[in-house]
C-alpha positions as CSV (number, residue, x, y, z in Angstrom):
1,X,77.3,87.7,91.5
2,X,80.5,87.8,93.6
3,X,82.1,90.7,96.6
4,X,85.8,90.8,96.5
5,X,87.3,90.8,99.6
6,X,90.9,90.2,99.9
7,X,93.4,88.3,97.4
8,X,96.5,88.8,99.9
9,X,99.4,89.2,96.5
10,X,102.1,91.4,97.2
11,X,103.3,94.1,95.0
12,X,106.6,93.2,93.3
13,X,107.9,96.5,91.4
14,X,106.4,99.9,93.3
15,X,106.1,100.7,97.1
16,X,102.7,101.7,96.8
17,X,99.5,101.6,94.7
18,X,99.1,105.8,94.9
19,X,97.1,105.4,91.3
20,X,94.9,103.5,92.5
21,X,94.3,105.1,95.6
22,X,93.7,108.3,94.0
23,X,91.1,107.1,92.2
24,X,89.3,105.9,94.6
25,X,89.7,109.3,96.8
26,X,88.9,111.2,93.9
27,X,85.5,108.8,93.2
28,X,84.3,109.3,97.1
29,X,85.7,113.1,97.3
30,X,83.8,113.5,93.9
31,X,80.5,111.3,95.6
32,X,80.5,112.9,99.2
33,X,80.4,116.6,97.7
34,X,77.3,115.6,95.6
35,X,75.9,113.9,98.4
36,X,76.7,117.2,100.5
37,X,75.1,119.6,98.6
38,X,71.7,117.2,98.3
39,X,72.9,116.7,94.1
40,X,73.3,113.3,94.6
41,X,70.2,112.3,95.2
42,X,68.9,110.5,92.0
43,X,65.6,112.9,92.1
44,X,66.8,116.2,92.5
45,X,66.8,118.4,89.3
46,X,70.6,119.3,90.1
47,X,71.2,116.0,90.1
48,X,69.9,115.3,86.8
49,X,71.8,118.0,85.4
50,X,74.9,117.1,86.8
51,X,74.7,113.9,85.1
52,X,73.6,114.7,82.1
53,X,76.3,117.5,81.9
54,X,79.2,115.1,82.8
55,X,77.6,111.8,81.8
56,X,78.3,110.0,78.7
57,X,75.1,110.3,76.8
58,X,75.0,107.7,73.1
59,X,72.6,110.4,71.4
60,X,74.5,113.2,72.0
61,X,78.0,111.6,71.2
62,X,76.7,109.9,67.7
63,X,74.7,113.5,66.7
64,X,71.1,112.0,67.2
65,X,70.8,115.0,70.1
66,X,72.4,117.8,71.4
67,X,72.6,119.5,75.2
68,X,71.4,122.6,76.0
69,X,73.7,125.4,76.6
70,X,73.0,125.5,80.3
71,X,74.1,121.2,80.1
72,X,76.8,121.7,77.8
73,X,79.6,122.8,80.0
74,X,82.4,120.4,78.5
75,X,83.5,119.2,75.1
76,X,81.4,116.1,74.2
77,X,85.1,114.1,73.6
78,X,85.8,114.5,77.9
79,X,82.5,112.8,79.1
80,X,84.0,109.4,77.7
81,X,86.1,109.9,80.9
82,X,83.7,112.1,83.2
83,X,81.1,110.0,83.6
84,X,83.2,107.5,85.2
85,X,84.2,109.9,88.1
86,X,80.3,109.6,88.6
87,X,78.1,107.5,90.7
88,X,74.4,107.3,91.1
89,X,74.1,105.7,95.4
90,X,76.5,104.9,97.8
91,X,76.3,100.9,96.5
92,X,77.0,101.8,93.0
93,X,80.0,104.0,94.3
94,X,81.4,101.1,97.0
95,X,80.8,97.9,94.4
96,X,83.3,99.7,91.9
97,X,85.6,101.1,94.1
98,X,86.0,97.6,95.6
99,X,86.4,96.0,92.8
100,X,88.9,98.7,91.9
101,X,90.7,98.3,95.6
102,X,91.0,94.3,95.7
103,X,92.7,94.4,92.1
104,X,93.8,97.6,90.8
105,X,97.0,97.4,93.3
106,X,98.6,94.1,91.0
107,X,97.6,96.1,87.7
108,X,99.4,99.3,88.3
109,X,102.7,97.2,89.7
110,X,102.4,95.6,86.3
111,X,102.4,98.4,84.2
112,X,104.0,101.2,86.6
113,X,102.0,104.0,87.4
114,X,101.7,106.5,84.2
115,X,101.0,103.7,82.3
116,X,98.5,102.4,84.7
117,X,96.6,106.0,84.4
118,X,96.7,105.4,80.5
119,X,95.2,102.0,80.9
120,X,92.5,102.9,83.3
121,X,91.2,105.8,81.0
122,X,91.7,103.8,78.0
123,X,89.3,101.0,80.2
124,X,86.9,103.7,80.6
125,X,86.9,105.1,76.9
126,X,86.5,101.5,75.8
127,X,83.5,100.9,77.8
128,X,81.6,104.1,76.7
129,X,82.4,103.1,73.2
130,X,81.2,99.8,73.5
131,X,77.8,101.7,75.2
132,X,77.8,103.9,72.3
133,X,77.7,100.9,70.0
134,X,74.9,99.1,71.7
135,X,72.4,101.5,72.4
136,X,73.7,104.4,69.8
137,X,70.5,106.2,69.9
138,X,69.7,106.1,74.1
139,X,69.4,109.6,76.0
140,X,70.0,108.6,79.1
141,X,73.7,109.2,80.7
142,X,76.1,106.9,81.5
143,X,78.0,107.3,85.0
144,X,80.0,105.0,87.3
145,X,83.6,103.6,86.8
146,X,82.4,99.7,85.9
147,X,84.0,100.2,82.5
148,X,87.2,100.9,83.6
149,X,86.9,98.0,86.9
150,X,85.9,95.5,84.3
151,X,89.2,96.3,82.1
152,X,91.4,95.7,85.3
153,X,89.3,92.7,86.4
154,X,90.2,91.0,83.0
155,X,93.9,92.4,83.4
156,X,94.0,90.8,86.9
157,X,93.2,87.3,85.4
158,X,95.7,87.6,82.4
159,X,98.4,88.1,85.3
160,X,97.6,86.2,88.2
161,X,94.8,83.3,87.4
162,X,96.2,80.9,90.5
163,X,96.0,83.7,93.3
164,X,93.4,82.7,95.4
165,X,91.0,85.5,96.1
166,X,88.3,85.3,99.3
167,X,84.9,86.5,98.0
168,X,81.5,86.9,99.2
169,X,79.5,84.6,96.6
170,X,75.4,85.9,96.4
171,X,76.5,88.9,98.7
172,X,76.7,86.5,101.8
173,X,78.7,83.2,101.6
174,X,82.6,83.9,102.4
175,X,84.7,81.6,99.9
176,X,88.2,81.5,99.2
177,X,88.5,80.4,95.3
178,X,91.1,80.8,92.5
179,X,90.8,83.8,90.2
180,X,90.6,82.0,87.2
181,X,87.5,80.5,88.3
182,X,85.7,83.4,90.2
183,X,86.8,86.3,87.3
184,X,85.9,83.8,84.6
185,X,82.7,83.2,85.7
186,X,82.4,86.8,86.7
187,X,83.2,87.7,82.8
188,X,80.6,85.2,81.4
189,X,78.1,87.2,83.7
190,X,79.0,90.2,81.8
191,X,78.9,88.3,78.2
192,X,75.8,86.7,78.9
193,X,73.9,89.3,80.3
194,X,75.0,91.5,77.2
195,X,73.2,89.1,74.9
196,X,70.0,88.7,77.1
197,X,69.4,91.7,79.1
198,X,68.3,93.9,76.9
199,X,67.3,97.3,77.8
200,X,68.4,97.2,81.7
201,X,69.3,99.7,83.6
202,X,72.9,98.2,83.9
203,X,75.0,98.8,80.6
204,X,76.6,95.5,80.3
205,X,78.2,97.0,77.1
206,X,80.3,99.1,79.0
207,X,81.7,96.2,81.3
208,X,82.4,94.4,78.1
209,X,83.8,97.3,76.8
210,X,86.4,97.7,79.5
211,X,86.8,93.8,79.4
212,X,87.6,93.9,76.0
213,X,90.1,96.8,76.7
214,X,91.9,95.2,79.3
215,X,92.8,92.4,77.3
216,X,94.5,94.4,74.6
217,X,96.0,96.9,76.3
218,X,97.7,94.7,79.0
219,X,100.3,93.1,77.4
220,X,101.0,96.3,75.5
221,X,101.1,98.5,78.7
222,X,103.0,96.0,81.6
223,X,106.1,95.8,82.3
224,X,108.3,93.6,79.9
225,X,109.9,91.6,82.8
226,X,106.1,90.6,84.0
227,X,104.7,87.1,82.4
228,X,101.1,87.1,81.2
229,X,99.1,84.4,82.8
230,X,102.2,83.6,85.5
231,X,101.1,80.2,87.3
232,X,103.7,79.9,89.8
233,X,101.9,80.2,93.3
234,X,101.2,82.6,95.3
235,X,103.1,82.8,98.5
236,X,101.0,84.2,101.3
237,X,103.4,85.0,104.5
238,X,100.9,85.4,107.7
239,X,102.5,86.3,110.6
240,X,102.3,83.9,113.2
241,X,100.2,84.4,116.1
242,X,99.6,82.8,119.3
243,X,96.6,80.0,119.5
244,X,94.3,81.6,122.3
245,X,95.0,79.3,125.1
246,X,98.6,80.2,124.9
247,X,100.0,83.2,126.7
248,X,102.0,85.3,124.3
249,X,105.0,84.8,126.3
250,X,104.8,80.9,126.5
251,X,104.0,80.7,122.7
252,X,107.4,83.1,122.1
253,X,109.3,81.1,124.3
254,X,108.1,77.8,122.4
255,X,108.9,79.0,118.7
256,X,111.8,80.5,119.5
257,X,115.0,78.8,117.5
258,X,117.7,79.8,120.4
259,X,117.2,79.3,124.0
260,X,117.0,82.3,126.4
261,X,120.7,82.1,127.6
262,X,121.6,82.1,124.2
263,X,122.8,85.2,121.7
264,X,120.1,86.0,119.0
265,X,122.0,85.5,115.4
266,X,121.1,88.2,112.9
267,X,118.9,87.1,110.9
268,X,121.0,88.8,107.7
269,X,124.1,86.0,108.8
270,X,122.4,82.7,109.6
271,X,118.5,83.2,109.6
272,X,118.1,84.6,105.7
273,X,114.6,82.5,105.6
274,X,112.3,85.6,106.3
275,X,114.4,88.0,104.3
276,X,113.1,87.2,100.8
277,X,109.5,85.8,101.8
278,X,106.7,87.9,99.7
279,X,104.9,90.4,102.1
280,X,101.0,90.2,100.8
281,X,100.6,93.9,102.5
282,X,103.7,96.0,100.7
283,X,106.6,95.3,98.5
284,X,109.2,92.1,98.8
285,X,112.0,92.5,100.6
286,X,115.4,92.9,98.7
């Protein structure tokens, strides 16, 4: 439906997103050593077994079946978190980790991050549930982090519905829109095709799942000085730069606020203007 690309909203409470980070390092790290060994190929046996050894599987978690012993290699209760550590191609793997890059950073300065860990396994518990509960009898595992991406997705709306986010709408068509809009319509996607589909290959359940998730587990999780829903806008600070038929020393010499015979004032005396502007790449200044 939509490619995140940028939403340029500076982190208020922690230096850096290191959560969500190591998710995504642990995702590729997790992908590249499958793809190494020739296991991630979708039609290799050792593929297959990987994923149905670490994959959430409905019949197996509701007692319809059970794995073999050479499958079996964890308790049934840990592949409601595996599976999302798991990805099929290189496209599944990037769409969710970009969805989990663009707005995971604003969730875990939210909630801080050891609650922002609790949250995202929560997000990806809730979507295997909500698998479980739609198609309670399939065999077939379950992989890829969408569950827990949808559950942040829906968090990132509760928090910042005015930021303006630049997207790529049908894969090709660069837009800069609000997020109430483009996650709304991106969430009605998800509803719809859960009461259409049918049996697809994607599990819409487990998107709504984590949607559902995120919802609830927001405002129990954040941080009690952050507002829910918070419509004041969005400063984005761009540095300036030069227009191109402007040498960089004539556009310094014509935007800057003392002459050249004249003694630069610190900007922490008279020039406090930049000191508390929001940063979109790191942390406000203090």
């Amino acid at each position: 439906m939509f490619i995140p690309l940028h939403d340029a909203n500076y982190l208020r409470h922690i230096r850096l997103q290191y959560v969500t980070l190591a998710v995504i390092v642990a995702n590729c790290a997790i992908w590249l050593v499958m793809a190494a060994s020739g296991v991630g190929a979708a039609d290799n046996p050792a593929s297959q077994a990987t994923f149905f050894s670490y994959g959430f599987i409905p019949a197996v978690a509701n007692g319809y079946e059970n794995l073999g012993p050479d499958l079996s290699v964890l308790p049934e209760p840990a592949t409601y978190v595996t599976y999302a550590f798991l990805h099929g191609n290189f496209m599944h793997l990037a769409g969710n980790m970009l969805f989990i890059w663009v707005f995971g950073d604003n969730v875990e300065d939210a909630t801080g991050h050891v609650r922002f860990v609790i949250f995202f396994l929560a997000c990806a518990v809730a979507g295997a549930l909500m698998h479980s509960l739609i198609q309670p009898q399939s065999t077939s595992p379950l992989i890829g982090a969408s569950g827990a991406a949808a559950g942040i997705i829906a968090a990132y709306l509760m928090l910042h519905p005015r930021v303006k986010v630049w997207v790529l709408a049908l894969g090709r068509i660069p837009l800069r829109l609000s997020a109430m809009w483009v996650i709304s319509a991106w969430i009605a996607f998800q509803v719809i095709n859960l009461l259409i589909a049918g049996d697809d290959q994607v599990s819409w359940g487990a998107h709504v799942g984590g949607i559902i998730a995120g919802v609830i587990l927001l405002p129990l999780l954040k941080r009690r000085d952050v507002p829910l829903f918070d419509t004041s806008p969005v400063e984005e600070t761009i540095p300036p730069v030069a227009p191109p038929s402007v040498s960089e020393e004539e556009h310094r010499a014509s935007t800057d606020p003392v002459g050249d015979d004249d003694a630069a004032i610190p900007a922490s005396q008279d020039q406090p203007a930049d000191r508390g502007k929001p940063m979109p790449w790191g942390r406000q200044p203090r």
